[in-house]
NUFI-439869 format. One record per residue: residue in three letters; y negated, x, z of N, C-alpha, C in turn. Coordinates in steps of 0.02 Angstrom, whole numbers, plus 50000, padded with zeros to 5 digits. Each point is the difference from the previous one (the first is absolute). Last residue first. Layout:
NUFI-439869
ALAYXZYXZYXZ
...
//
This chain:
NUFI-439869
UNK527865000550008500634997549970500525004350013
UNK497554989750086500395004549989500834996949969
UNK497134990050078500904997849975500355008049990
UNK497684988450156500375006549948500534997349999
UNK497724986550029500634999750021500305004649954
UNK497644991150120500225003249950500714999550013
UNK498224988550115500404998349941500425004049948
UNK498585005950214500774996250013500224996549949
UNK498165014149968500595003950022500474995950003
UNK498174989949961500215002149948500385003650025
UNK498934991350161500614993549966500195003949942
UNK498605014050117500544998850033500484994049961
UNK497905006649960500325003649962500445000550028
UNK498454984250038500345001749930500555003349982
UNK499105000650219500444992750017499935000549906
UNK498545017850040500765000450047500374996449968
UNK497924991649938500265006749963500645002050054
UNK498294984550064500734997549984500275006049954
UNK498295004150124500304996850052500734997849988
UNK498025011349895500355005550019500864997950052
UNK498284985249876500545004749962500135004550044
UNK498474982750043500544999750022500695004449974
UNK497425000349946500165000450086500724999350005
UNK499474996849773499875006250036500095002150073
UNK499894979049916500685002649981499965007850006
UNK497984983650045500775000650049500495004749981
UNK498105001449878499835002950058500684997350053
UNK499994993249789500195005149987499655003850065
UNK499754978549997500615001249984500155005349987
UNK497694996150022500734996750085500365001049967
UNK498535012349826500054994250038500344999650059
UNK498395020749927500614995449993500224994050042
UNK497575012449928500464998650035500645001150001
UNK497665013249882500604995150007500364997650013
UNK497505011750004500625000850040500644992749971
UNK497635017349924500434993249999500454998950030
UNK497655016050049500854999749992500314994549988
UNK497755019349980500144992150009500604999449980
UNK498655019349951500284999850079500034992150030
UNK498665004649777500325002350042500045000950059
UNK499714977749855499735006650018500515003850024
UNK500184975049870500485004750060499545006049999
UNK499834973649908499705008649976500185002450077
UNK501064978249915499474998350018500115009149994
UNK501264979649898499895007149995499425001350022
UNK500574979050040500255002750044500095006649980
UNK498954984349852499664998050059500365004750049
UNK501174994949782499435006349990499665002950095
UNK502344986249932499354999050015499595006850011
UNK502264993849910499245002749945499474996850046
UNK502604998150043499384997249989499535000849938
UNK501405016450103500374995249967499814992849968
UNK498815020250126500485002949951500404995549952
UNK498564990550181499475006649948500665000349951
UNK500644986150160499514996149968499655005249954
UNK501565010950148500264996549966499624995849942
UNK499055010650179500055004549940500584995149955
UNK498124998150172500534996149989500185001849933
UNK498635009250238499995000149910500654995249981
UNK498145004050248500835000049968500044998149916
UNK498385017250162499924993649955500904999149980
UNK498225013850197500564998849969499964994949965
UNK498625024850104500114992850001500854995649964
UNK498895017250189500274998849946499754996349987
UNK498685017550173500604992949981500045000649939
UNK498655017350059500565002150066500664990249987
UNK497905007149861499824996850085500465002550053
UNK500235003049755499685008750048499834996450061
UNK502104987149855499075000050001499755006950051
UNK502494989949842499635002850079499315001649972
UNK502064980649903499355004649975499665003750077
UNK502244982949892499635006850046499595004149985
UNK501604978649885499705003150009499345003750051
UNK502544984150009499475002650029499595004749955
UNK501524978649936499825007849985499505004450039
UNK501484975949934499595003150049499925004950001
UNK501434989649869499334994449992499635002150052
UNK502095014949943499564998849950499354996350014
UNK502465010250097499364993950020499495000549964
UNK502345012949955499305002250027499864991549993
UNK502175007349914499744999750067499345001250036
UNK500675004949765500204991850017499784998350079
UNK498385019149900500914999750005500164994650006
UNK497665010649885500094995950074500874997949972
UNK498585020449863500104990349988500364998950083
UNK499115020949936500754998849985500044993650015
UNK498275012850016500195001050078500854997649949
UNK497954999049866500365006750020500385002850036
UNK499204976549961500575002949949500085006750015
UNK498714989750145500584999350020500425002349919
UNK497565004850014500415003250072501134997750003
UNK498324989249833500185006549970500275004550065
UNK499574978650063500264998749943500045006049985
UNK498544999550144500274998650026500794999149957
UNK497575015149926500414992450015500785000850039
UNK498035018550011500594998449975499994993850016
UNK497925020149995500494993450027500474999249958
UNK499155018849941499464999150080500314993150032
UNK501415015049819499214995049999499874998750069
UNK502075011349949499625000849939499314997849989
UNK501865002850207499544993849963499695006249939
UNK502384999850153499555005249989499604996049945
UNK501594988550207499895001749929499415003149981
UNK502134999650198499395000549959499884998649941
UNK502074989550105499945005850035498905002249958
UNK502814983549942499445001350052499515005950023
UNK501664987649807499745006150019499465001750071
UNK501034978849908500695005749974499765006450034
UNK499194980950163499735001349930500565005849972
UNK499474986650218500634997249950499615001649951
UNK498825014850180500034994749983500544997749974
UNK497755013349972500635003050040500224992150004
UNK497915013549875500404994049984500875000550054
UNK497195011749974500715001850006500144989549980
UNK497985019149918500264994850027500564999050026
UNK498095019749907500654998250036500084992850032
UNK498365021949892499884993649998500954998750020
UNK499375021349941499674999750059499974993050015
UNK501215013849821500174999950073499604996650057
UNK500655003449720499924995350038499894999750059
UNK500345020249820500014997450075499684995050019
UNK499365009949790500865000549996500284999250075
UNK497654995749829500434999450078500565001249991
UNK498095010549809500564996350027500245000550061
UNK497725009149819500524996350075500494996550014
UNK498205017649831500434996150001500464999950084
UNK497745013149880500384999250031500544994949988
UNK498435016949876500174997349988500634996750064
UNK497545014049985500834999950020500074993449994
UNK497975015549944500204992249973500705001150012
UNK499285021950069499694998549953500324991049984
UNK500485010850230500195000249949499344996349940
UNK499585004950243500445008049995500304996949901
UNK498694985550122499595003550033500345006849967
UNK501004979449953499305001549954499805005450029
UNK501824988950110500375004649961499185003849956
UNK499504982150147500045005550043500345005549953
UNK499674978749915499365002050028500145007750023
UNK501964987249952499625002949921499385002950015
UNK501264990650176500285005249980499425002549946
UNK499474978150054500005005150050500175006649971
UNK500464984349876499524999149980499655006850047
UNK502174992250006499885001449962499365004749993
UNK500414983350171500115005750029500065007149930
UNK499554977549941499355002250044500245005350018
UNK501554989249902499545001749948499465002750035
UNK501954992550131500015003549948499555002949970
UNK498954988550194500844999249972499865004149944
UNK499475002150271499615001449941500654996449950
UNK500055004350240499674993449994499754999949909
UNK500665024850076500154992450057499824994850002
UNK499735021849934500104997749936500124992250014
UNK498865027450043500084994150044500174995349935
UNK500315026450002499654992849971500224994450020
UNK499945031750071500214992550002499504992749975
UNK500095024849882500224998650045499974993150033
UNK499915014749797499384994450012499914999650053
UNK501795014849915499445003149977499324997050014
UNK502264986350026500095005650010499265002049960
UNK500624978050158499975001449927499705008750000
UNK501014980150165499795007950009500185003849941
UNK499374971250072500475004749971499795007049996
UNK499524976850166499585006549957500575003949961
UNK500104982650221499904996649913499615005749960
UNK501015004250213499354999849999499524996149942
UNK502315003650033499854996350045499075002050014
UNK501215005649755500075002550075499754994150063
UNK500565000849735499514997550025500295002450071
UNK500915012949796500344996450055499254995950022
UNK500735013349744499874998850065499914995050056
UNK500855013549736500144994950073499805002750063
UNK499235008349735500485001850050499984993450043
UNK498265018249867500354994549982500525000150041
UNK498455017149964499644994350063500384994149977
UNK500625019749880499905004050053499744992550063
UNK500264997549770500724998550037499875004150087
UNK498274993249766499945003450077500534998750038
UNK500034989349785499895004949976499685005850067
UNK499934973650057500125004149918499925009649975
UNK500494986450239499195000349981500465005149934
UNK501094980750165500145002149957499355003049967
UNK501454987950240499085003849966500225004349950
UNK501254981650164500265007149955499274999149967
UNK500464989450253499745001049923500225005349961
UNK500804985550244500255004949967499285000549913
UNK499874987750266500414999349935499745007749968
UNK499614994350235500835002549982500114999249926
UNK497654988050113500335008150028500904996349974
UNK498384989949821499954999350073500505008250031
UNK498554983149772500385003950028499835000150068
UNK499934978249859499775007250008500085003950038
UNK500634980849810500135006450055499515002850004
UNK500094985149821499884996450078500195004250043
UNK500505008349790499274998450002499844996450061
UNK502165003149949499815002550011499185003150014
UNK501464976049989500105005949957499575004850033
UNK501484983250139499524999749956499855005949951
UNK502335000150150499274997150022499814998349927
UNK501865014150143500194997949950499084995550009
UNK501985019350084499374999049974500034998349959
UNK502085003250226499744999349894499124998849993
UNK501865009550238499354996149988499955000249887
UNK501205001350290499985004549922499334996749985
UNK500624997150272499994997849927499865004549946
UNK500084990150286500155007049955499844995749949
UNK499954989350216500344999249944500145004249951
UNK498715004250180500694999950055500524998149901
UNK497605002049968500355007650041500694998350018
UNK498504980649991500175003449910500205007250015
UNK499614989550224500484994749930500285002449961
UNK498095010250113500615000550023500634996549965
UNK497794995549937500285007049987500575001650028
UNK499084979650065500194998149946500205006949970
UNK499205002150230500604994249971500335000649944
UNK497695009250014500705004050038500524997449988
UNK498364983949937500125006349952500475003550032
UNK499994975650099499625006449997500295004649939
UNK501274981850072499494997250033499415004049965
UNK502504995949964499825003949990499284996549986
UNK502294992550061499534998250061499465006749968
UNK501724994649830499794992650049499565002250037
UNK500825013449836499454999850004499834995350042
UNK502115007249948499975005450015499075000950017
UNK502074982749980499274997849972499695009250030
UNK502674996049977499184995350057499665003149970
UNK502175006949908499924993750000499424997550032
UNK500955021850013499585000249939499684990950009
UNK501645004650158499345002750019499435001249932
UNK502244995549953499744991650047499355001650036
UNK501205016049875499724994849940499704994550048
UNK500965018350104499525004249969499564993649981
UNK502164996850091499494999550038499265002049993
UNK502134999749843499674995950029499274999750051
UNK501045020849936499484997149919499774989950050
UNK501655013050132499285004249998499564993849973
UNK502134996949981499714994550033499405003150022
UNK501155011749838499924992449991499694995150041
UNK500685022350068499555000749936499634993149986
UNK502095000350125499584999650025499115002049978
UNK502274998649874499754994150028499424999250058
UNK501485016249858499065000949979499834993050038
UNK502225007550021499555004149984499375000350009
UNK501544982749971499765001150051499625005450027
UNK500344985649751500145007450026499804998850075
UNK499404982649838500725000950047500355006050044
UNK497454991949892500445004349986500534997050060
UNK497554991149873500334999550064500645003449970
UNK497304993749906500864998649985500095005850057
UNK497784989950052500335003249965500675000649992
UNK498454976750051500615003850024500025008049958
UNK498774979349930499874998650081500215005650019
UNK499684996149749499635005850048500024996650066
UNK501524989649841499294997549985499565003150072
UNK502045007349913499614998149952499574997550006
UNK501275007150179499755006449968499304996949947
UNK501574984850098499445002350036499585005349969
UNK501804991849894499834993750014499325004650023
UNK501845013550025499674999349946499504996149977
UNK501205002550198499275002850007499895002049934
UNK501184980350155500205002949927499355004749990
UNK500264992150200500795000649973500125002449940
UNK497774991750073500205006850030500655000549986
UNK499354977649956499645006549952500245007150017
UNK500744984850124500434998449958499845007149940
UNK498784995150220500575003050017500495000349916
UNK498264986750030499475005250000500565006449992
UNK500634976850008499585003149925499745006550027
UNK500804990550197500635001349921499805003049946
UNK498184995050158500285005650009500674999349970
UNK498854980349975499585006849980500295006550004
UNK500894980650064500105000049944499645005849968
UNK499884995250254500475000849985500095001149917
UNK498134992850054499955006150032500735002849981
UNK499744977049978499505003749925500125006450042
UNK500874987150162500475000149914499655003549969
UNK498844995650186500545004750013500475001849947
UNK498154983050008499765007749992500745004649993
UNK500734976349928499535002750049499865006349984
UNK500534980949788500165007750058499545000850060
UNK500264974649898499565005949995500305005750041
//
């Protein structure tokens, strides 16, 4: 039977062998591809030290809401909209309506829900719209357009997703917000929009994050592998807004990260010393 010291020893060859070849690595997302140029070699070991700090749990000791805001601030993020159908919306401060009144272009147009949830509708003046969906806030407008139009013919469309928001950060293609179409989101439609989970992500543990007005979280681990690959239904569980999936990566791609900035040099040194000029 190998002692500890052998399996330790065999680990780091393999660990050292992979890194030798950073095509090998590249392919299966431990490593970004890597340049010979000395040039840019310290760039390189930037990006390292970048990927091994991307590497911790950016949610481990995140106790409290503050906490947990702080987190989602330090990570940044874009963001796609993506959810349920539109009838399960309801509106909120930053989304966008285009208001269409037939044949009155003078009160037609895009407007903004303000942080007061009210849009600053011209000749009516301000309409609270905040918690209302589509057809009701419709319905609104049409009350108030009656006072100045003979049977106004209104029409509504969202053209700003803005006020509902999940994030997905993480071993995902895309990391970063997602703009909800519906008041909740599955867990399953969060990660196809996030870009499906990378070879290097940990999959059977999933922190989802939920913050509460108590000032605490909460947390559920998801086992997305068993959802996505599986079909276990039981782990698409309903994501609100301002709730965060967090995706790991594994030890292996959390070592090889830590150690790229270490063997990148000692790469790109044996490749120098293999080269050989001939002249004639």
């Amino acid at each position: 039977m190998l002692s500890l010291k052998s399996i330790r020893f065999i680990f780091f060859v393999m660990v050292f062998a992979l890194m030798s070849s950073p095509a090998i690595a590249q392919n299966y997302g431990y490593i970004q591809s890597s340049t010979q140029n000395p040039a840019v070699q310290s760039q390189a070991q930037a990006a390292g030290d970048a990927n091994a700090e991307a590497a911790k749990d950016p949610f481990q000791n995140v106790n409290s809401v503050e906490e947990y805001t702080a987190a989602l601030q330090n990570l940044g993020a874009g963001g796609v909209a993506v959810g349920s159908g539109e009838s399960t919306y309801t509106l909120g401060v930053n989304d966008i309506l285009e208001i269409t009144v037939i044949r009155h272009p003078e009160v037609s147009g895009q407007y903004l829900i303000n942080n007061e949830g009210k849009i600053q509708y011209e000749f009516v003046g301000d309409i609270e719209l905040s918690g209302l969906r589509k057809e009701q806030a419709k319905d609104v407008i049409t009350d108030h357009l009656s006072t100045y139009i003979v049977s106004p013919d209104v029409s509504i469309k969202i053209v700003g997703y803005n006020s509902k928001i999940v994030y997905v950060y993480g071993e995902v293609a895309s990391p970063g917000k997602i703009f909800m179409r519906g008041d909740t989101i599955t867990v399953r439609e969060a990660l196809l929009a996030a870009g499906l989970p990378l070879l290097s992500a940990s999959t059977k543990k999933c922190p989802l994050i939920t913050p509460s007005a108590d000032g605490k979280i909460g947390k559920k681990l998801v086992n997305i592998n068993s959802l996505l690959y599986e079909g276990d239904l039981r782990e698409n569980l309903v994501m609100k807004p301002g709730d965060t999936l967090y995706v790991p990566p594994t030890f292996l791609a959390k070592t090889m990260r830590a150690i790229q900035p270490v063997a990148a040099p000692i790469g790109t040194a044996a490749g120098t010393g293999r080269t050989i000029t001939t002249g004639f």
